[in-house]
Each structure stands twice: as structure tokens, then as C-alpha cells.
N, C-alpha and C positions, 0 to 999 in steps of 0.2 A: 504494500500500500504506500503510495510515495505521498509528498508533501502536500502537496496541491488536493488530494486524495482528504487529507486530514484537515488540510483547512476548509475546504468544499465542506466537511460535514460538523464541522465545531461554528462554522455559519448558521449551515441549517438546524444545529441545537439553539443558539442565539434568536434565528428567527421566531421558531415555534416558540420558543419563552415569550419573546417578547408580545407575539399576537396573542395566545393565551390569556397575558395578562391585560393585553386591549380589549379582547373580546369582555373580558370580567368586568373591566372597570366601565367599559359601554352599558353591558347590564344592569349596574348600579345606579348609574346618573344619567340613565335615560328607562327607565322600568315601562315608562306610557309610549314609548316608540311615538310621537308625536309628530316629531319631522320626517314620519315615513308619507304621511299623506304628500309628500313634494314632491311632482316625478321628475327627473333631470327634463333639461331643457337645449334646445339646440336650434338655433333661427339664423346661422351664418350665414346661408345662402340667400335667405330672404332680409335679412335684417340689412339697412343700412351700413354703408362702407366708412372707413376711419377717410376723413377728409385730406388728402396726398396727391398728387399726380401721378396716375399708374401708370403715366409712360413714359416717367422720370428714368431717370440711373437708380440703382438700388441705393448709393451714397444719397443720392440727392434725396429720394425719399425720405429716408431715415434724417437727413437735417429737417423736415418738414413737420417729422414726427416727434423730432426732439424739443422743434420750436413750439408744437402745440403742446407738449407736456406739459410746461411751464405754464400753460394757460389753464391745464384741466386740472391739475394738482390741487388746486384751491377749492374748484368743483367739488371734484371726490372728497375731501377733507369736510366741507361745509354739508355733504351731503353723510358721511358717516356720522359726524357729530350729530348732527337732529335726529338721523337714526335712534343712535342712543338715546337720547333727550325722550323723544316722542312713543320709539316703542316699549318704553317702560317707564312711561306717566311720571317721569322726572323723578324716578329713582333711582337711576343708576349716572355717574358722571364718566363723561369718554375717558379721561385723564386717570383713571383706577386703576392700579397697580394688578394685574391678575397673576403673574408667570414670570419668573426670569431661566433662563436658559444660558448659563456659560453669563456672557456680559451683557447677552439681548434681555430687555426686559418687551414684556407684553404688558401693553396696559389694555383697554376693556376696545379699545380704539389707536393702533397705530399705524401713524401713515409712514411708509417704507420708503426710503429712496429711490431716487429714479434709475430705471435700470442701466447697467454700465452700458456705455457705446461700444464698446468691445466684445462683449457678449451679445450684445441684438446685431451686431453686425454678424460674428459666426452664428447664430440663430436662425438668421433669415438664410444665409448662404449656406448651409450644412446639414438646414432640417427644414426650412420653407421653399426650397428651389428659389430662391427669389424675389416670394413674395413677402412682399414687407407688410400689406393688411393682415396677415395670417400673425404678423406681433402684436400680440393685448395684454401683455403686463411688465409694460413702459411704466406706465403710473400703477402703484399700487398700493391695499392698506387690509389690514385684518382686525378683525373685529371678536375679541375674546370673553365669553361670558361661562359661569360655573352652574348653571341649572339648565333644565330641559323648558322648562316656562320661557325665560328669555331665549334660547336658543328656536320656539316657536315664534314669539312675537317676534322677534327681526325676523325671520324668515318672512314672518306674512307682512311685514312692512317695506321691502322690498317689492313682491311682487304687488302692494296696493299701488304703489308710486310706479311700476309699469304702468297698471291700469287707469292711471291718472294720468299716464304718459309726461311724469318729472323726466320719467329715462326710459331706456330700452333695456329688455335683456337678450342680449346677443347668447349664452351660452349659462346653462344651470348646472352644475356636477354636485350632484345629492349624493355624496358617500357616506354620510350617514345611515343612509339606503342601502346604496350600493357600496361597501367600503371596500378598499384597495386590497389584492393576495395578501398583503402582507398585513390586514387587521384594522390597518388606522382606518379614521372616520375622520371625516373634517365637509365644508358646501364649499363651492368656489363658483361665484359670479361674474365673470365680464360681462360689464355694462357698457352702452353705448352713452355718454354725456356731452352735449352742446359748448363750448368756450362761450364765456359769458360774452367777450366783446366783440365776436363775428358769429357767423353761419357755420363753423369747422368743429367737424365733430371728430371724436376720438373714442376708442374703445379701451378699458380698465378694467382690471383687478380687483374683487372684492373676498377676501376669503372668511369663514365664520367657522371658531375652533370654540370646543370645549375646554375649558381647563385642565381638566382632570386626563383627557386624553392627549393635549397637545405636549405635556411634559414628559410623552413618550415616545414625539414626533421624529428625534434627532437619532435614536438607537432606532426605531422602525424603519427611519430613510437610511438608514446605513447596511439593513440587510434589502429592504428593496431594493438600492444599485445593485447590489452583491448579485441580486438573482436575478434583476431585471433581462439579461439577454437570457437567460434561461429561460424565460418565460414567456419570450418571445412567439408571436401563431397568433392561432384565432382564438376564440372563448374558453372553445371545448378541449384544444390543445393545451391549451393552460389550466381546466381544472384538472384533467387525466393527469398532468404533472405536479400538480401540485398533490394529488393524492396520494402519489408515487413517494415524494418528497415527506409526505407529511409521515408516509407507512415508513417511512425508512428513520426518521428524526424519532419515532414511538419506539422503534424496537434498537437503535444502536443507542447502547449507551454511552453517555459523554465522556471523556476523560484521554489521558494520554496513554491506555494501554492499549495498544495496538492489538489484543487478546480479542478484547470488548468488543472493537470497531467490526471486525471480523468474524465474530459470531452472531451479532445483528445482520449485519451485510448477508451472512448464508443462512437467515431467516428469511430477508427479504426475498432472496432471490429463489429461495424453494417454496414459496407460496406465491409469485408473483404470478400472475397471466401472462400469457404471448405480449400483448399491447403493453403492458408496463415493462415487461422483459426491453422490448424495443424502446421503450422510453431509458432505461434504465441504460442499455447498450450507448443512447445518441448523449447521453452523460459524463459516459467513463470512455467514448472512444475519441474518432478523430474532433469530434467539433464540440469536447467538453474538454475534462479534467486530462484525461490521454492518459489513464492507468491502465494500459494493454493487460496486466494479467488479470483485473477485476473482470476488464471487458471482455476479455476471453474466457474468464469464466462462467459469464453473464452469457454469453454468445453459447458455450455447450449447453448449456441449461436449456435455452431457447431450444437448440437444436433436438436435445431431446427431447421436450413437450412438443416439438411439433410432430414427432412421428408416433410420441404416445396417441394427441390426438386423428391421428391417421389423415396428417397432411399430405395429398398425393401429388398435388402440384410439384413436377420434376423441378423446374426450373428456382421457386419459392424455396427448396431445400436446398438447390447447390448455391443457392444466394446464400443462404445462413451456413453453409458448409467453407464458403468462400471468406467469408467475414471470422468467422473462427480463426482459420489459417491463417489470414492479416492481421486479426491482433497475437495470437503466439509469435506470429515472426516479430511485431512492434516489442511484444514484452522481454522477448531476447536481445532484441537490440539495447534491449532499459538495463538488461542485468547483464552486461560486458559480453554480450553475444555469446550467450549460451547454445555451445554447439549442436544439444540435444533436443532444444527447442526448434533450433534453427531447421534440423534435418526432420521433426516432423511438422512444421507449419509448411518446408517446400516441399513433400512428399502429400500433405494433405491441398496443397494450390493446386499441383501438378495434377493430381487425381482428381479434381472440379472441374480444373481446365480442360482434360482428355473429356470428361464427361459431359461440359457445355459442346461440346465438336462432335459427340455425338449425338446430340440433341437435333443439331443442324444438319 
């Protein structure tokens, strides 16, 4: 089991802890599920565009966008303050201290600096193609309250001042509802707001945290990045894996004896199904952690439930016959080219190979 092997799975101990103890504490301080009645929201296509010239330069845009920050900044600001004020009948004051994290303090309302030029410049070019409307948290501000009650009433104050048309909402993420693989819970509004002294409008950032869950945000987002390319697919790829994940973090137990990690690991993999065998294989092979002996021993597993269950597909087995082969020769190569690996990974290629030829 090599390095990368160990730290891959003292993550996914760290993860499961820490959602765990999200999920728990969600249970607690939100018991009435109240902000489920909010479904996310999505109106980008139809919603009004950030006021830019779109057939500017992308530089140029982004001066256009940096110039109207400074105009909406004040907006946002004057608009989260009343927030507070009004949806909670001037009991709560924006200026309240909720949260400190490290040197960040959270008060119940704070407004965030504007985003670096450096970073929306690579933002737009690296993960917008381009476009520079697809940037909406230029300006931005969070809004932190410690009960389920106000965490209703700003919600529903928001979307009343839609329906009054103060603002627009270009974009709703109810994770509360829906909360992230990795547990957390938090709403994230971009809103569309007008500059007070032209016609130029601008799209922002509103995010709304619990207390009690956001002093878990910093450890949550550190195993998020961790797994995020993992995680990577569609819906159903990502719960299949995460399930995978989740079987493996319940039965290996944590620590540094490398005894433990391996005894779990040959639980998972003698209960596992085909489809998680194969999740588990694209893990430990070429486009994961690259521990050819796990994967190779993940890969004979595979290849014997598939003939327990009387796979007949010729082709379907000398693929898993083939991929066995490749990782034995990978894992010899990892242990100073073990000769005896060596001479049955290329006697077991050579024998796939002969038999893909005769297939044809």
C-alpha cells in the first residue's frame, strides 16, 4: 500500500467525520426543516445580463465590471443591512459579532471585498471560455444568523423584494435542501441590482450561513477539494461513488497500521458488486491513487465474480483479463521490477492478446 494509498484514505476518514458531525448538528438547529419549502432557482438565460459590452476584449470587459463594482457595492450593502433590520422586526443589528474563523470574523452581515483582478481574470479564461457575464461574485456579502426562524424570515425576504421587483434573482442554491457530498449546508443568491446613478446593472453575491454549521465550513472545504475531481460525472456517478467511499471509510479502520488499512480494504472488496469493483478499480488505477497491487487485486476479484456470475461476453472478460495483466506489470514496476511479476503479467497480456486475434 504506498503513500498516496494512505493519505487517499486518512482523507476519506477526515471526510466522513466531519459530514457526520454536519449532518448532526443540521438536525439540531434546524429540527422544523423550514427552509426546505425553497426550491433552488435558476433564471440565467432569461434573466437580464450584467450591463458590459459583449463584444468588448475580455480585459476590457472586466474594467467595465470592475468600474461598476464600485457603484453596486453600496447597493448590496444598503440592501443586506434592511435585510436584517426588517426581517427580524429590528431585533437583530447587521454589525453582531456571530463567528470568527482563524482572523475572519463573521458578523450577522458582512460585506466581502471585491474580488481580486487576478483571479476573475483566470476565472473567466480557465473556466468561463470567455465569458465574462458568467462572473457574479465581483461584489459580494454573507449574511450569518444562529436559529432556523431567522434563517426563514431572510429567506422569505429576499424572494418578497423579487416580487416587488427591489431586485432580481438570477440564481437560488438551497443547500440546505440540497446540501453539498460533502455534508455542508449553506443558500447562495446572485442577485441582479440596478447602480443607483445610471441604467447599469450588475449581478452579486448573496450567501446565508448558519452558525453552528459554518464553523465547520473550513475543515468541510478542505476535504471537498480533496475529493472534488473524484467526484467528478453526473449525479448518479457521484452517488454510486460516494457509496463506494462511504463503505470503505465504515469498515477500514483509521490509524497508521498498515495491518488495519488492509483488512478493511479485503472486506470491501469481497462484498463489493461488479459496478463498485469498477469504481473501486478507476480509484486505485491509472486515473486515481496508481497502487497497481490494490488494483490488481481489485481487478482478480472483478474477474472472478464475473465468471461466478456466468458472464459470457468473450470480449467483456479478456477486457478484465487484460487490465489485471496491466496492473501486475504496473505493480512490479512499483517494487524494483519484480521478475516474477513481471513474467506473469506478460504471459497473462500475451495470452489476451492471442485471444483478442482470435476473436477477429
Amino acid at each position: 500500500m504506498n503513500t498516496k494509498t494512505i493519505t487517499f484514505f486518512e482523507n476519506l476518514e477526515g471526510f466522513l467525520r466531519t459530514r457526520d458531525i454536519v449532518h448532526g448538528v443540521a438536525s439540531e438547529v434546524l429540527p422544523d426543516r423550514l427552509v426546505e419549502k425553497y426550491e433552488s432557482v435558476n433564471t440565467e438565460k432569461a434573466a437580464p445580463k450584467q450591463t458590459i459590452d459583449a463584444n468588448a476584449p475580455m480585459l476590457k470587459q472586466l474594467d467595465e465590471l470592475f468600474d461598476l463594482a464600485d457603484e453596486i457595492m453600496p447597493v448590496l450593502n444598503e440592501f443586506g443591512k434592511r435585510l436584517v433590520r426588517e426581517a427580524s422586526d429590528n431585533m437583530l443589528r447587521h454589525d453582531t459579532e456571530m463567528v470568527q474563523q482563524g482572523s475572519t470574523k463573521f458578523y450577522i452581515y458582512t460585506s466581502a471585498p471585491i474580488k481580486s483582478r487576478l483571479r476573475c481574470e483566470a476565472k473567466v479564461r480557465d473556466e468561463y471560455d470567455g465569458n465574462t457575464n458568467r462572473l457574479v461574485d465581483v461584489v459580494r456579502a454573507s449574511l450569518v444568523v444562529d436559529s432556523e426562524k431567522y434563517l426563514d424570515s431572510f429567506f422569505a425576504y429576499v424572494f418578497d423584494a423579487s416580487r416587488k421587483n427591489e431586485i432580481t434573482i438570477v440564481r437560488f442554491k438551497n443547500r440546505f435542501k440540497y446540501p453539498t457530498f460533502s455534508g455542508y449546508r449553506d443558500a447562495l443568491f446572485n442577485l441582479l441590482l440596478k447602480s443607483p446613478t445610471s441604467d447599469r446593472t450588475m449581478v452579486v453575491e448573496l450567501q446565508i450561513h448558519l452558525a453552528q454549521i459554518i464553523t465547520h465550513k473550513e475543515e468541510s472545504h478542505k476535504y471537498y477539494e480533496f475529493f472534488r475531481e473524484f467526484f467528478a460525472g453526473n449525479m448518479d456517478a457521484v452517488e454510486q461513488r460516494m457509496l463506494l467511499l462511504e463503505r470503505m471509510g465504515r469498515n477500514i479502520v483509521h490509524g497508521k497500521n498498515l495491518g488495519y488499512f488492509k483488512l478493511g480494504l479485503s472486506k470491501v472488496i469481497e462484498e463489493a458488486s461488479l459496478e463498485q469493483l469498477s469504481g473501486l478499480d478507476h480509484l486505485l488505477g491509472d486515473d486515481g491513487i496508481q497502487d497497481y497491487l490494490l488494483a490488481a487485486i481489485v481487478a482478480r476479484r472483478k474477474l472472478v465474480l464475473m465468471e461466478d456470475n456466468g458472464v459470457e461476453d468473450k470480449k467483456s472478460l479478456l477486457d478484465a483479463k487484460m487490465k489485471l495483466g496491466y496492473h501486475i506489470f504496473y505493480s512490479a514496476c512499483d517494487t524494483d521490477y519484480s521478475s516474477n511479476r513481471l513474467e506473469i503479467a506478460n504471459e497473462l497480456v500475451q495470452s489476451v492478446k492471442n485471444a483478442y486475434e482470435s476473436l477477429n
